[in-house]
C-alpha positions as CSV (number, residue, x, y, z in Angstrom):
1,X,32.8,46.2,-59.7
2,X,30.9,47.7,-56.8
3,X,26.6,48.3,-58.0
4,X,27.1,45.3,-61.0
5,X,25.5,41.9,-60.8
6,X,27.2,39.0,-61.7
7,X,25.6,35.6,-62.5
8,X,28.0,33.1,-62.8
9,X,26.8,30.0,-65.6
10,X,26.0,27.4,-62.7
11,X,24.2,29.5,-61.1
12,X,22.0,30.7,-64.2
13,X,21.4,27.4,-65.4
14,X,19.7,26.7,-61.8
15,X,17.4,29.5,-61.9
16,X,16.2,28.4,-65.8
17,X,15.7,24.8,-64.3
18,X,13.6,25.9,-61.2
19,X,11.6,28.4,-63.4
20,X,10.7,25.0,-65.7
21,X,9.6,23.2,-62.5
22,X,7.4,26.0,-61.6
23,X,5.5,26.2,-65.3
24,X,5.2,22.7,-65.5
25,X,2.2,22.7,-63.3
26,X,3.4,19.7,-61.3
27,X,4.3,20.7,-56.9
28,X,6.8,17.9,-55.3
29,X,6.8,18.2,-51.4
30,X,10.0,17.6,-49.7
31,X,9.5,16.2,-45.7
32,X,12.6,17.9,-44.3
33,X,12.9,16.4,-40.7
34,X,12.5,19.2,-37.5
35,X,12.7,18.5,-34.1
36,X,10.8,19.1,-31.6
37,X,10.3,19.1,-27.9
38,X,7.4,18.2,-26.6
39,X,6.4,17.5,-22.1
40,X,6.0,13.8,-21.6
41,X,3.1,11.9,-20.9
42,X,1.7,11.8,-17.8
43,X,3.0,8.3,-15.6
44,X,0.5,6.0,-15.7
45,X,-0.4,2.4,-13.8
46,X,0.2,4.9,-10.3
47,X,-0.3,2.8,-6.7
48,X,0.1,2.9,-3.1
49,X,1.9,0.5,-0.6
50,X,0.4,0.6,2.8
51,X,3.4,-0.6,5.0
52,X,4.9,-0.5,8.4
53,X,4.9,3.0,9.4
54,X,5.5,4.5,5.4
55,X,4.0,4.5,2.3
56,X,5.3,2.8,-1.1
57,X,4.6,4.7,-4.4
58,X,4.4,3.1,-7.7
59,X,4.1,3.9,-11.3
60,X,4.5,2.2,-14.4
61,X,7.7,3.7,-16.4
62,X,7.3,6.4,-19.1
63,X,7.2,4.9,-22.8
64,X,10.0,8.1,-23.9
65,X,12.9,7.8,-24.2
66,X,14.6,10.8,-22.9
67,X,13.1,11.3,-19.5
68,X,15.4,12.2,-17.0
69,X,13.8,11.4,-14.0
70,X,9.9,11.8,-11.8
71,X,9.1,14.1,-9.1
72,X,6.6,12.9,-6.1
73,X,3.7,14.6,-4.8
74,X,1.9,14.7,-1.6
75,X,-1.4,16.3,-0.5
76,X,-3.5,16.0,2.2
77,X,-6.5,16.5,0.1
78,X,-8.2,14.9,-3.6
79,X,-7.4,19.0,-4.7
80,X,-4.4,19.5,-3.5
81,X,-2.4,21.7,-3.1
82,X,0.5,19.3,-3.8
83,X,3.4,19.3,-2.5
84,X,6.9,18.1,-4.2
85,X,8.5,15.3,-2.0
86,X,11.0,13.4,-3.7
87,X,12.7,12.8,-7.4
88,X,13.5,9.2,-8.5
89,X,15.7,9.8,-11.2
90,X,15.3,7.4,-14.3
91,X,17.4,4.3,-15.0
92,X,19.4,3.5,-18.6
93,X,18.2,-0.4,-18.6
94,X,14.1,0.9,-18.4
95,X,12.6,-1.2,-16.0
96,X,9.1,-1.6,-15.7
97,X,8.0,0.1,-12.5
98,X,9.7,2.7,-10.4
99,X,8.9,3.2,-6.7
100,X,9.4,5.6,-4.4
101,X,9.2,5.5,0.1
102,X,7.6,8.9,1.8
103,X,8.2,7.9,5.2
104,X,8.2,11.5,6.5
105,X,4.6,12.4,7.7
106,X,5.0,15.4,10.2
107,X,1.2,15.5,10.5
108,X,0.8,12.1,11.1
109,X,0.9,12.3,14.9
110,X,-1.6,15.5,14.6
111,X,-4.6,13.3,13.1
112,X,-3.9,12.9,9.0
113,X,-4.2,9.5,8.4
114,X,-4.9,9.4,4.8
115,X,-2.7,11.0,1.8
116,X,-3.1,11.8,-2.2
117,X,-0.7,11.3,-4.0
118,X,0.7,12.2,-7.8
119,X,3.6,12.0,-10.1
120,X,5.1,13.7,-12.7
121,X,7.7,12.8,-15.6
122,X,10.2,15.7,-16.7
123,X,12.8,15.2,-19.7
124,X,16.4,16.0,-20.1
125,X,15.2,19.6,-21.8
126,X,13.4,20.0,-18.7
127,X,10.0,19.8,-19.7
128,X,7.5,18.3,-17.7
129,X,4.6,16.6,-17.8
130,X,0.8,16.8,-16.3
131,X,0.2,15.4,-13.0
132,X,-0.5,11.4,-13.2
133,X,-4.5,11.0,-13.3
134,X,-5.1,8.0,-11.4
135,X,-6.4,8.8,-7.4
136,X,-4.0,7.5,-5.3
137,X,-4.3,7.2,-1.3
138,X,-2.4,5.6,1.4
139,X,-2.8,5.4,4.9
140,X,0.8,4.3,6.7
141,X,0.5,1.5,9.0
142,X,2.1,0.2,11.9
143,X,2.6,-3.3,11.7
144,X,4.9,-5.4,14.1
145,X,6.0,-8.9,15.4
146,X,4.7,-9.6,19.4
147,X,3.8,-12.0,22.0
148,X,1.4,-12.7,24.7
149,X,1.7,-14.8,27.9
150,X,-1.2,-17.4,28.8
151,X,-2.9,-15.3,30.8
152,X,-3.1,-17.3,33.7
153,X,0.6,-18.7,33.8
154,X,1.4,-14.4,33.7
155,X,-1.5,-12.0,33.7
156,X,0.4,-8.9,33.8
157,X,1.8,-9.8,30.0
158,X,-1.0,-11.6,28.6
159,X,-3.3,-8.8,27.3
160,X,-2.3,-6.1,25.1
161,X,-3.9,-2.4,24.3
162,X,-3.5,-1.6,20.7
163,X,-4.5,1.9,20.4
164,X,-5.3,5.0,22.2
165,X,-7.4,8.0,21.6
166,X,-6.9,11.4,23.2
167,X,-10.0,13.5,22.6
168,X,-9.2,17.0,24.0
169,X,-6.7,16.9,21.3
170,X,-8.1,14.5,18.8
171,X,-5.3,12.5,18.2
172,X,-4.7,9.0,18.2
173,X,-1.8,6.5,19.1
174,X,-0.4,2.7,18.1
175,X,0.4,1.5,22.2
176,X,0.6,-2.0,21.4
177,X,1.3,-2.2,25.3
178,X,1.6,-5.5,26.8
179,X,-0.5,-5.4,29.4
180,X,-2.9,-7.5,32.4
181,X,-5.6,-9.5,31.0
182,X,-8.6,-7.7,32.9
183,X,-7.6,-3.9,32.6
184,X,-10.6,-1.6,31.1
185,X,-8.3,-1.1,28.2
186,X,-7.4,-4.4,27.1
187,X,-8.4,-5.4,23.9
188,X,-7.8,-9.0,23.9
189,X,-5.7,-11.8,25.8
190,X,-4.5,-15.4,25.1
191,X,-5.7,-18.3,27.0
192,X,-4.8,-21.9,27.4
193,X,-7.7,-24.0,29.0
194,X,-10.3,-26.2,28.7
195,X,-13.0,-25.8,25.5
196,X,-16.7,-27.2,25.7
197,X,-15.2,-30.7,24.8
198,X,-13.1,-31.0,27.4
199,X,-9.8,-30.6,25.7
200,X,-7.4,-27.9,26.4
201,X,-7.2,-25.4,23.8
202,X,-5.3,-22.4,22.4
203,X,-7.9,-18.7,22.3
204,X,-7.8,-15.4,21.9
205,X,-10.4,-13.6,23.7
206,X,-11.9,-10.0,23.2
207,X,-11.7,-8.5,26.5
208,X,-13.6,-4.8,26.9
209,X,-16.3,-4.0,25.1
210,X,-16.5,-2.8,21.8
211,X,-14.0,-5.6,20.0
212,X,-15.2,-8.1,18.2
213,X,-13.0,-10.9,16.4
214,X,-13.2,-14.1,14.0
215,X,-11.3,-16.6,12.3
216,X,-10.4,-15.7,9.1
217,X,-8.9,-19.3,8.4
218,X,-5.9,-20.7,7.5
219,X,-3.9,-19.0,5.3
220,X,-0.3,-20.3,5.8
221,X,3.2,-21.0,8.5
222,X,4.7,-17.5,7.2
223,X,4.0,-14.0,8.0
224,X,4.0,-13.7,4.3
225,X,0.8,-15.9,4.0
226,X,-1.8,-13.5,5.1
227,X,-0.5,-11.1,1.8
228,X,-3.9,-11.3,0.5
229,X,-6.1,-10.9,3.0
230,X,-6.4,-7.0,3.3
231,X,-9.9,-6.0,3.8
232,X,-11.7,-6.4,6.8
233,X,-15.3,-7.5,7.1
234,X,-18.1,-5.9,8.6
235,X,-19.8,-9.3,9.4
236,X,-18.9,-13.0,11.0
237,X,-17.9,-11.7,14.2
238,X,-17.5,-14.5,16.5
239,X,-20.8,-14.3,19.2
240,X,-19.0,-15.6,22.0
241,X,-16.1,-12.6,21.1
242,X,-13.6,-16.3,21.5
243,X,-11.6,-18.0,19.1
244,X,-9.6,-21.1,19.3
245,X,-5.7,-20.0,18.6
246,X,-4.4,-21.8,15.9
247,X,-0.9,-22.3,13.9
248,X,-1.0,-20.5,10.5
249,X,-4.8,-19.1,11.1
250,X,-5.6,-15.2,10.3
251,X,-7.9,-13.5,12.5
252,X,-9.4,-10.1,12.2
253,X,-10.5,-7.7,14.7
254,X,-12.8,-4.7,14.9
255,X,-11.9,-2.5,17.8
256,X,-14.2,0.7,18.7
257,X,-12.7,3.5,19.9
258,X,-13.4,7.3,21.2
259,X,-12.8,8.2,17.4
260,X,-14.7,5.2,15.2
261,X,-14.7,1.5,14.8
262,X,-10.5,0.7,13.7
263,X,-9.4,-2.5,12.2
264,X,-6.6,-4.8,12.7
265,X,-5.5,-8.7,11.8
266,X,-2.9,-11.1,13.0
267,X,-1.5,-14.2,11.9
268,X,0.3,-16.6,14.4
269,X,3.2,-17.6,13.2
270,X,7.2,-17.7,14.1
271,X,9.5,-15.2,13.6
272,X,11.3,-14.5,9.9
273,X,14.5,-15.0,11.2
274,X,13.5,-17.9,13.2
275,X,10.8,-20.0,11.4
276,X,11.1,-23.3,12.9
277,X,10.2,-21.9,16.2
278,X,6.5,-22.8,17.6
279,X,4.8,-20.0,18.1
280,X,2.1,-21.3,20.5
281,X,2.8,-23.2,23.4
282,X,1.1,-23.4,26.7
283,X,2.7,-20.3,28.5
284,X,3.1,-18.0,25.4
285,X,1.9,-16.5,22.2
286,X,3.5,-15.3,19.0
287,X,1.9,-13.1,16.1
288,X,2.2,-10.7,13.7
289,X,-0.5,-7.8,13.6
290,X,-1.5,-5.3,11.5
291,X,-3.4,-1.8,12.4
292,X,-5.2,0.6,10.6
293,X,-5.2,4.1,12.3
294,X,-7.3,5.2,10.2
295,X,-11.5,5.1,11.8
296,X,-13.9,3.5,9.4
297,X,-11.2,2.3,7.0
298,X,-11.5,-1.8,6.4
299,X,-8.2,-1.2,4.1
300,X,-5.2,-3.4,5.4
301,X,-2.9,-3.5,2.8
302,X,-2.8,-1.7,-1.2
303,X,-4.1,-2.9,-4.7
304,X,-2.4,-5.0,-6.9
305,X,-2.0,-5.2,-10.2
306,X,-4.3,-7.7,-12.7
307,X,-2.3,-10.8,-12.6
308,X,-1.8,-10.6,-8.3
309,X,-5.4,-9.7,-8.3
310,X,-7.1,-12.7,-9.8
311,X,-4.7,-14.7,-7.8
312,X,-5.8,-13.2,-4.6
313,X,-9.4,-13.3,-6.0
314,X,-9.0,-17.0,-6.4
315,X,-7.4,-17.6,-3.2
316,X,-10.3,-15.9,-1.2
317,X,-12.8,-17.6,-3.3
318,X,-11.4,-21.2,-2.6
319,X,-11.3,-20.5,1.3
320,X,-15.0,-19.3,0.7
321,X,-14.6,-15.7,2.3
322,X,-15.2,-14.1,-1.3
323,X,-18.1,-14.6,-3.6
324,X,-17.2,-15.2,-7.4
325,X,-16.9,-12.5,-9.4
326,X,-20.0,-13.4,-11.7
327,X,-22.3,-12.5,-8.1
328,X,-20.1,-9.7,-7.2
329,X,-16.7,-8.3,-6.5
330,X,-14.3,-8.0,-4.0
331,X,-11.3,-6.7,-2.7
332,X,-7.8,-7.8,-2.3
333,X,-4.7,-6.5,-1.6
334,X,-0.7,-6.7,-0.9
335,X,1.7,-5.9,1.8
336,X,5.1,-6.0,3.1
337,X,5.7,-6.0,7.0
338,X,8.8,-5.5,9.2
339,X,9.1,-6.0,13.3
340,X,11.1,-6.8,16.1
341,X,9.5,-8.2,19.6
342,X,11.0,-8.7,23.1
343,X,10.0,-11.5,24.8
């Protein structure tokens, strides 16, 4: 009947029973589960690659486990503004690391030779999270496989001009021209001749002014083997601007140019695809080097994480070019390199 109240018996008995529990003084809390969305963490464990022309980006993956996939960011300065440059969408087996190339710089030929860079996780409900925290640069680096002639069996190949500076408009270029041994803008050539002792000898000589060179030791047969070596010195340049040219050996270089001092290093050794070729003989040269276009930066290659880092640590230490970390620290490094040469 429409304006009349009927309690059924079940439902009366309820009420009596929930007006008991509310006089008997006592309060029972009842966790009723409610979700909820929230951003994910920032990615964490964020590094650079320096490599051959393009930068590697890489970040430790995101403990949740519904993200959907990271966005890249690129700035030319520590404050940004950032720019979006790539996703990398997330993978159902959770690896440890993700990684991402930027190997489009379309200021790199206008002068910006160092980048920030930042990363960000986002969900499958589309939330995103801060902007990693760790400072990441990276400077890309041309890298590449070449050869020299002796300089006296062919002059007009045995010297080589790495880089060129342009000041009206303030830009600089990667030549790596083959070139004659005594031109004003060679930086170094390869020799076969005679040392003090009277025996004939593989060197590398610093030709114009303003390069400087050493032997950074031997450090293996294998363009791989010079991995660890990726931070140029400021001291031990050789006084005679002459070393001797040896299988497996790293040498580092200090060129100055228009712009500031630049650093490079080489390792002789054969080709990848060819390793049981000699790369030294008495009319030719072959070696890997690596330039930073970058002035003042001694940086050849990116941090590593703790375990590669106390190996390279150790390795430096045993060929006596780092002190130990209880007298003070140094730096090491990683890299990857590709090439091609004509000979």
């Amino acid at each position: 009947m429409k304006g009349t109240t009927i309690i059924q018996p079940l439902t009366a008995l309820l009420m009596i029973f929930l007006l008991m529990l509310s006089c008997s003084g006592e309060e029972k809390i009842v966790e009723v589960p409610v979700e909820v969305n929230y951003a994910p963490a920032p990615p964490t464990g964020v590094y650079s690659i320096n490599l051959d022309g393009y930068v590697m980006i890489c970040w430790s993956a995101n403990y949740e486990s519904d993200i959907s996939h990271y966005k890249i960011y690129r700035a030319e300065d520590y404050d940004g503004p950032f720019e979006e440059i790539g996703t990398r969408n997330a993978e159902y087996d959770y690896p440890a690391e993700y990684c991402f190339e930027d190997d489009d710089f379309p200021d790199y030929a206008d002068g910006v030779a160092e980048y920030f860079y930042a990363v960000r996780a986002f969900d499958f409900g589309g939330l995103g999270s801060d902007y990693s925290i760790e400072e990441v640069t990276a400077t890309p680096r041309p890298e590449k496989l070449d050869s020299l002639y002796e300089h006296s069996y062919f002059p007009d190949g045995s010297g080589i001009d790495i880089y060129s500076y342009n000041p009206v408009n303030q830009t600089g270029t990667v030549v790596g021209l083959r070139q004659r041994d005594s031109l004003e803008t060679t930086d170094f050539f390869f020799a076969y001749e005679e040392n003090e002792y009277g025996e004939m000898a593989f060197s590398i000589v610093a030709y114009r002014p303003g390069v400087d060179i050493q032997d950074y030791g031997y450090v293996g047969t294998t363009v791989y083997d010079y991995d660890f070596l990726n931070y140029a010195p400021t001291t031990g340049w050789s006084p005679a601007r002459k070393v001797e040219a040896i299988l497996g050996h790293c040498y580092m270089l200090r060129l100055l140019e228009s712009d500031g001092y630049h650093y490079m290093k080489l390792i002789i050794a054969p080709p990848l695809d060819d390793p049981g070729r000699n790369p030294l003989t008495p009319t030719r040269m072959l070696f890997y080097w690596a330039f930073q276009t970058d002035p003042e930066n001694r940086n050849l290659t990116p941090a590593l994480d703790d375990e590669e880092d106390d190996r390279a640590k150790a390795f430096e230490i045993e060929l006596g070019r780092l002190t130990p970390p209880s007298l003070g620290e140094g730096s090491t490094g990683m890299e990857q390199r590709l090439g091609t040469v004509t000979l």
